[in-house]
N, C-alpha and C positions, 0 to 999 in steps of 0.2 A: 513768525516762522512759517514757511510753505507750508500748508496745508496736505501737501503729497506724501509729506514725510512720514514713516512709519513713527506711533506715539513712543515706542525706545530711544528712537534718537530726540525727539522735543525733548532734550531737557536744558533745564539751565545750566549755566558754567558754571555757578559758583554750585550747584550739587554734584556736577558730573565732578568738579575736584574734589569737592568733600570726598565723593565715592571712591574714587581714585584711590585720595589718601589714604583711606581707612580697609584700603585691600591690601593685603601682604604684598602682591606683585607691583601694586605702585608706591607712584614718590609720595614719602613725607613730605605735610606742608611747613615745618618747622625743623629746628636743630633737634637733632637728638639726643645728644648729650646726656640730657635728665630726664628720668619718665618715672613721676610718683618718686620722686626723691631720692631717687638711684642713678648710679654711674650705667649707663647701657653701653655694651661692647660695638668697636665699630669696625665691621671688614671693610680690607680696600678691596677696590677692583683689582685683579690679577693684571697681569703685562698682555694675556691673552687678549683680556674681559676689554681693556685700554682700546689694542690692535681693534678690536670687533667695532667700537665706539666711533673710533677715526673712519675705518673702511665706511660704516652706515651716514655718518658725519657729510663726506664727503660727498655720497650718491646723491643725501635727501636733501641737505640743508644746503650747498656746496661750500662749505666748510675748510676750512684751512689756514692760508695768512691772515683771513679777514674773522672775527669772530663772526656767528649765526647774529641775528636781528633780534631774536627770542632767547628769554631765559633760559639756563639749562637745569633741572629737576634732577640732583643727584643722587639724592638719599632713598632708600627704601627699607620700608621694614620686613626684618627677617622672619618670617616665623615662628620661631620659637624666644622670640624678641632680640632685641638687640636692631643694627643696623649696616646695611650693606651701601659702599657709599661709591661713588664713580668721580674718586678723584684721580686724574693721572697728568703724566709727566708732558702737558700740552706741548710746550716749546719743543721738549725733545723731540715728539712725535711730528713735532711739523705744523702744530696747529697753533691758531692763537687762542688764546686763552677767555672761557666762554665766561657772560655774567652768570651767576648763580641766582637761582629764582626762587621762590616757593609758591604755594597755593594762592598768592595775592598778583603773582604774576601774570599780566594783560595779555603775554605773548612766552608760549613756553613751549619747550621739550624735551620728550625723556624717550632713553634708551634702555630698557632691561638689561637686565642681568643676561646675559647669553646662556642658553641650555646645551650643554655638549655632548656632541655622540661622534667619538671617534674623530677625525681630521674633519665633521663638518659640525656648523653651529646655525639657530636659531636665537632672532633676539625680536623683541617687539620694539618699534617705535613710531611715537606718537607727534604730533605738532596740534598747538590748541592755540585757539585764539578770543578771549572774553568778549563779550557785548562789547560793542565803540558803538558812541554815537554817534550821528549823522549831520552835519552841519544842523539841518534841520529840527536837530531836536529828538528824532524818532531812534531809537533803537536798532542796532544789525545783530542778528541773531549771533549767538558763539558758533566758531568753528572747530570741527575738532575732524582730525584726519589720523586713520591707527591702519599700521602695516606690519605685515609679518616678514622678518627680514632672514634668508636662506644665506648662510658663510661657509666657505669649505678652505681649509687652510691644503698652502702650497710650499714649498719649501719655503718654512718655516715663517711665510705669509698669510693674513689674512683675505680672503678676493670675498665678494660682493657678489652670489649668482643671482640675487634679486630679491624687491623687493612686492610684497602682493598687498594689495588693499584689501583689506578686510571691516570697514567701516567710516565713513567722510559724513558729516553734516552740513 
């Protein structure tokens, strides 16, 4: 890894996903279904939550007919347990239908939960990409690029006023 880079961002990918996982606001690396031998509850995304997903879909990844190249990271855990999950009605919405990744996934991204406040929304997302090696043998550090995405809905739309980096390794 460059030497320039501040020591928060040197980390490795398979920690930076441990970390990830193990925050409330990011994806599980697994099903959730069972946790210590219980049924865990599972919310869908809302039709809003959907809309916010597509609009950022499209900006970052350009997303659409074609699925993204990368995994998509849907699960997250809720706080007070259970899990919050980002499955939506692809087709309908126009998109094609993404592969489903987890923690083991080489090339991934995730899109938060959206935060609302009145007819506008914030959501985070991220795109990560593990060590590959190099014909040669040698190692290419992970990438990982996290942006904070501003939505304000319009009749009865979601628009995209942009998207801010807040973090690229």
């Amino acid at each position: 890894m460059p030497a320039s880079l501040p020591s928060f961002l040197r980390v490795p990918f398979a920690a930076l996903v441990a970390t990830l996982s193990a925050c409330s606001h990011g994806p599980t690396g697994s099903s959730p279904s069972h946790q210590a031998g219980r049924v865990s509850s599972i919310e869908q995304a809302s039709a809003d939550d959907c809309a916010i997903i597509v609009a950022i879909g499209k900006s970052e990844l350009k997303w659409g007919k074609r699925a993204p190249s990368a995994a998509f990271l849907r699960d997250f855990e809720l706080p007070g347990g259970g899990t919050y999950r980002e499955e939506c009605s692809w087709k309908y919405l126009g998109m094609a239908p993404p592969a489903i990744g987890d923690s083991r996934s080489s090339m991934a991204f995730f899109i938060t939960r959206p935060v609302y406040s009145g007819k506008r929304a914030k959501a985070w997302f991220q795109y990560s990409v593990a060590s590959l090696r190099r014909a040669d043998g040698t190692l290419l550090p992970p990438f990982v690029e996290r942006e904070l995405c501003a939505l304000e809905k319009r009749a009865e739309q979601w628009y995209l006023l942009g998207c801010k980096l807040t973090a690229i390794t």
